[in-house]
C-alpha positions as CSV (number, residue, x, y, z in Angstrom):
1,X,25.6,-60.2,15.2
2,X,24.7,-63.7,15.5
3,X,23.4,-63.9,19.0
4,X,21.5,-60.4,18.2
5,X,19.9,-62.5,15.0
6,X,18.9,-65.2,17.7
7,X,17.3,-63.2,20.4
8,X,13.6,-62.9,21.2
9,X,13.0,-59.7,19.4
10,X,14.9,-60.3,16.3
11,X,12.4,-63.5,16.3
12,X,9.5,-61.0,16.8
13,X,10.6,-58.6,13.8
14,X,10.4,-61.7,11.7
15,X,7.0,-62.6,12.1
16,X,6.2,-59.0,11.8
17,X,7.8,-58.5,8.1
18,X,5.4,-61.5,7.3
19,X,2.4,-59.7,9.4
20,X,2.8,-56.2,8.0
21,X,4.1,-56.6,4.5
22,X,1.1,-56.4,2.9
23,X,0.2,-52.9,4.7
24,X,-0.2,-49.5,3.4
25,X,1.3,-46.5,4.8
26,X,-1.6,-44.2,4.3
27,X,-3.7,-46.4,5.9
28,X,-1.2,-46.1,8.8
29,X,-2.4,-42.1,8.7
30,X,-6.3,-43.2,8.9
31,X,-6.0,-45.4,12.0
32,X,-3.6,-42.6,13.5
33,X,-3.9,-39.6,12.7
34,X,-1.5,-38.3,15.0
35,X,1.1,-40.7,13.3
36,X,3.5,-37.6,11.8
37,X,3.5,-35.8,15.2
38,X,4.7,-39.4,17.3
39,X,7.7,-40.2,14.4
40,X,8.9,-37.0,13.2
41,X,11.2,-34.8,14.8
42,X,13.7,-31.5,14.5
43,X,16.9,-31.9,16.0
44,X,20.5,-29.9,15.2
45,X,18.8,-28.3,12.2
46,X,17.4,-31.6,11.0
47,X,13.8,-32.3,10.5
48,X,13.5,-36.4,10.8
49,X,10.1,-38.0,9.5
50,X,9.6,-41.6,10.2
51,X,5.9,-41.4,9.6
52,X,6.5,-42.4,6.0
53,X,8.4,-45.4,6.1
54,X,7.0,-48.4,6.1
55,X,6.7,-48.9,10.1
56,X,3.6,-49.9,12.1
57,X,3.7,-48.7,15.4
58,X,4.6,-52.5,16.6
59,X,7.7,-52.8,14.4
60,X,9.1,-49.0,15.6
61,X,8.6,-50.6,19.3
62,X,10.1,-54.0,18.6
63,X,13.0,-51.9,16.7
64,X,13.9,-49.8,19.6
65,X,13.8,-53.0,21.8
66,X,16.0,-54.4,19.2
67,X,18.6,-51.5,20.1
68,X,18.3,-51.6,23.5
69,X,19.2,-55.1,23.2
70,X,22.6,-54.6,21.3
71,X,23.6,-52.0,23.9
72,X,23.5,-49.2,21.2
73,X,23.0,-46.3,24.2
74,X,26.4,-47.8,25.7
75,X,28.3,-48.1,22.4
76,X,27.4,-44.6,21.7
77,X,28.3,-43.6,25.1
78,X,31.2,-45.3,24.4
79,X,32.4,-43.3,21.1
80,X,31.7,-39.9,22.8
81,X,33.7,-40.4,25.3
82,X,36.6,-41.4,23.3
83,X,36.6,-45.0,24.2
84,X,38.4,-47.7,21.6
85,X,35.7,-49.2,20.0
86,X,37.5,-49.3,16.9
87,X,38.6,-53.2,17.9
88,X,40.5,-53.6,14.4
89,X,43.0,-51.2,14.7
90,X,42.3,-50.9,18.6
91,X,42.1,-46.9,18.8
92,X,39.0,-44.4,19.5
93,X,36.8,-42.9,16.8
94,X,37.5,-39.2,17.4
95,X,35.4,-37.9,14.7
96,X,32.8,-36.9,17.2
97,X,35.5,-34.8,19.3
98,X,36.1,-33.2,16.2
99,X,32.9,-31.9,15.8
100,X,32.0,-31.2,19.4
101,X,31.3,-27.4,19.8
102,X,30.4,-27.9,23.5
103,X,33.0,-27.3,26.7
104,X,32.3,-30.7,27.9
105,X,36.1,-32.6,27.9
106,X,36.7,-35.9,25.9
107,X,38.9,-38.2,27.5
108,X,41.9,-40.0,25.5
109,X,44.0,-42.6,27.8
110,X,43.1,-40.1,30.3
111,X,43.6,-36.9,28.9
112,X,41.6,-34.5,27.2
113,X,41.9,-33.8,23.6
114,X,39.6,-30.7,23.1
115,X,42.0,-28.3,24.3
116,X,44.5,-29.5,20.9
117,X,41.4,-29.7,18.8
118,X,39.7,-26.2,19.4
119,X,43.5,-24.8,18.5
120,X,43.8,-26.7,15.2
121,X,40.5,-25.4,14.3
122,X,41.5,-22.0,15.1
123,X,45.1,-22.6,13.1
124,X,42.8,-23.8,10.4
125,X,40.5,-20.8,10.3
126,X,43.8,-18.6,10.4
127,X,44.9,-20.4,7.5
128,X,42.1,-20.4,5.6
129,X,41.5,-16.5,5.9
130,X,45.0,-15.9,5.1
131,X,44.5,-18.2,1.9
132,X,41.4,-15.9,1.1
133,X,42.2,-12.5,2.0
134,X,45.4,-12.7,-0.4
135,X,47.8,-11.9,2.7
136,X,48.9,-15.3,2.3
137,X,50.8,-15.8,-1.0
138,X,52.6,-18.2,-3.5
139,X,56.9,-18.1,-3.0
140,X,56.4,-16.1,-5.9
141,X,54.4,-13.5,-3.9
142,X,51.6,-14.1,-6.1
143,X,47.7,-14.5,-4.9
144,X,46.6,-17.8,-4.3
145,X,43.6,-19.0,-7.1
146,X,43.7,-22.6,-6.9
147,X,44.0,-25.0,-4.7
148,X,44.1,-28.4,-5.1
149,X,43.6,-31.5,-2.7
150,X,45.5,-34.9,-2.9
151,X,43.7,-37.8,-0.9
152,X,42.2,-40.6,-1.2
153,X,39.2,-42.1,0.2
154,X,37.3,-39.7,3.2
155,X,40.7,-37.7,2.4
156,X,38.9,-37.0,-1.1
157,X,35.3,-37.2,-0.2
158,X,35.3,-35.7,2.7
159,X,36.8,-32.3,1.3
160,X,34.9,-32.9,-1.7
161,X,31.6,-32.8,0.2
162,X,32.6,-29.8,1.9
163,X,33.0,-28.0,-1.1
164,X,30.5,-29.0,-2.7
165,X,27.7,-27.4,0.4
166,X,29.9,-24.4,0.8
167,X,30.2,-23.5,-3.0
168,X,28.0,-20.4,-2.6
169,X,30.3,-18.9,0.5
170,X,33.3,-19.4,-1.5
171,X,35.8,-16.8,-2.7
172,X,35.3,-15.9,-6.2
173,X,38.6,-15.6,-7.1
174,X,39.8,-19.4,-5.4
175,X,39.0,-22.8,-7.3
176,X,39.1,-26.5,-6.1
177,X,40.3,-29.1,-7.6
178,X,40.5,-32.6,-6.2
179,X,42.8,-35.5,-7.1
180,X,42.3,-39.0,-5.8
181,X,43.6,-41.3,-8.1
182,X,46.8,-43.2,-8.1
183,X,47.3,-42.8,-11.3
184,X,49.2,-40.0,-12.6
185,X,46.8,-39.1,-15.4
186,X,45.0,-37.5,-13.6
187,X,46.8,-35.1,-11.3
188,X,48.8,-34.4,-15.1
189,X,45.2,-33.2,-15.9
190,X,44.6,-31.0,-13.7
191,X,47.6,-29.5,-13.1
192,X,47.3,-29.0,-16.8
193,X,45.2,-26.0,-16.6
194,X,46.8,-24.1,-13.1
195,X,49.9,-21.9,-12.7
196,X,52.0,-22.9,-10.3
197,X,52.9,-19.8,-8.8
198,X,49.3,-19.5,-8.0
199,X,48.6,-23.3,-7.1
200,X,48.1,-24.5,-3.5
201,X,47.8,-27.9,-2.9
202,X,47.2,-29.9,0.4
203,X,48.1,-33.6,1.2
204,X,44.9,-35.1,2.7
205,X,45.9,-38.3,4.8
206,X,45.6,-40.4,8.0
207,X,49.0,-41.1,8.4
208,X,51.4,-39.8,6.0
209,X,53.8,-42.6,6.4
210,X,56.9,-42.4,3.8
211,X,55.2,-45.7,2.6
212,X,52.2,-45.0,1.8
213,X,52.4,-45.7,-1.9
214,X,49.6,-43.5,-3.1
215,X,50.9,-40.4,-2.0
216,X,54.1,-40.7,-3.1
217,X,52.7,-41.6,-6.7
218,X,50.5,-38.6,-6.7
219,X,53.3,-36.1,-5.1
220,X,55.7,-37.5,-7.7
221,X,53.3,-36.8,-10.6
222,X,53.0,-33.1,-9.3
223,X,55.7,-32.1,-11.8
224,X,54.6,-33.1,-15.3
225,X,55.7,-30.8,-17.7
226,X,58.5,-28.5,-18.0
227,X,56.2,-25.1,-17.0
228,X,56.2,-27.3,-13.5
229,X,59.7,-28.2,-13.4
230,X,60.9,-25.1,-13.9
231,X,58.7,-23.5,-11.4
232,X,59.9,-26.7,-9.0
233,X,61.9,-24.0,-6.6
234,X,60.1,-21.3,-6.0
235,X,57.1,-21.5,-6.9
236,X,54.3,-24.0,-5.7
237,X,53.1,-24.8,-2.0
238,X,51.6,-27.2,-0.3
239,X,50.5,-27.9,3.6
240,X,49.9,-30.8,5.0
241,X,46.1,-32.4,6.9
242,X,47.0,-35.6,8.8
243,X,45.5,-37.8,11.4
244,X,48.4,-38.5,13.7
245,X,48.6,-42.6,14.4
246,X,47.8,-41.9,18.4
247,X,44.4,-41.0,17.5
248,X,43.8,-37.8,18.7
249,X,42.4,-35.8,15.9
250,X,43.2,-34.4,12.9
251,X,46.2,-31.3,13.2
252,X,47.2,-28.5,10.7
253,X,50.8,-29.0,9.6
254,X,53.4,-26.8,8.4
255,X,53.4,-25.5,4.9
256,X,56.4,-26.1,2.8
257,X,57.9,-25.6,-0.5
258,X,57.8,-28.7,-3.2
């Protein structure tokens, strides 16, 4: 960062800020009225608009100088392939494989993780069907209606988010609930309010290492009241998301009894 903060361009962007901050965008429009068509865009379902920031045409070029001169291209190139650029914890950021719909292979220590990743999505999407259709069922052989995630973090937000834009597809007779404190308050809260013969829950985490002291707080708390205890046996289920520690995406795990 420092020797991007000293190069020529950075320098340039500088005297710019000074230059244009007293500038108006609309008056960007009435010099160029073509300025929406040159900085807006649709891409992957996205419509981008640039036009209304507050970006002369000389700032957007220094800018993508800017990038060019912090290799961004190659660093990009880097993460799709499934280079480590992740220096602190010296692995790959796979969160692009995960998301790559394409046949094109992504390379690991040289071998390629798609073929793992397109069956865990398809494990998942068996799962999940199962879950909704009924055919999958609590040890009680009741219907699944809630299901509850444990994580912390993107384990929480992540799911969360996905909820929250798919709320209109969802079954009508399933209900999320997300926990992600440490605390046990709050998992006592929600569990509350479910039946356990009809509760699913799913462990949300990168690692699931026995250490990992938030889990275990929020897996111990899943029993807080005697309707719970009772049910301990026989009753509620849970199945596990991970991230395994070699990187190479996120698998479906088995589901097992609490």
């Amino acid at each position: 960062m420092f020797q991007l903060t000293r190069s020529v361009t950075w320098q340039a962007l500088d005297r710019l800020r000074d230059k244009t901050a007293n500038d108006r965008i609309r008056d960007y429009f009435t010099n160029d009225p073509q300025r929406f068509e040159k900085m807006s865009l649709r891409v992957g379902g996205l419509f981008l608009d640039h036009s209304k920031h507050h970006v002369s045409d000389e700032v957007l070029t220094k800018l993508i100088e800017l990038a060019d001169h912090s290799a961004l291209v190659q660093r990009r190139a880097q993460m799709f392939s499934g280079d480590i650029i992740n220096v602190t914890e010296n692995r790959p950021v796979l969160h692009t494989a995960l998301r790559h719909l394409g046949e094109e292979p992504v390379y690991v220590d040289g071998e390629d993780v798609m073929p793992e990743i397109t069956r865990t999505r398809e494990q998942i999407k068996l799962f999940s069907e199962a879950v909704r259709s009924g055919e999958w069922k609590g040890y009680s052989g009741k219907r699944i209606k809630d299901v509850v995630n444990i994580g912390i973090g993107g384990s929480d937000l992540g799911p969360n988010m996905a909820v929250r834009a798919l709320l209109k597809y969802r079954h009508p007779e399933l209900h999320f609930h997300f926990v992600s404190n440490v605390d046990g308050t709050h998992i006592q809260k929600v569990l509350s309010r479910l039946d356990p013969a009809t509760t699913l829950f799913i462990v949300s985490t990168k690692t699931f290492y026995p250490r990992d002291a938030a889990q275990r707080q929020n897996r111990a708390a899943l029993v807080p009241g005697e309707r719970w205890r009772r049910c301990r046996r026989g009753c509620a289920l849970y199945c596990r998301l991970y991230q395994p520690q070699s990187g190479d995406g996120i698998r479906y795990s088995r589901r097992e009894r609490i």
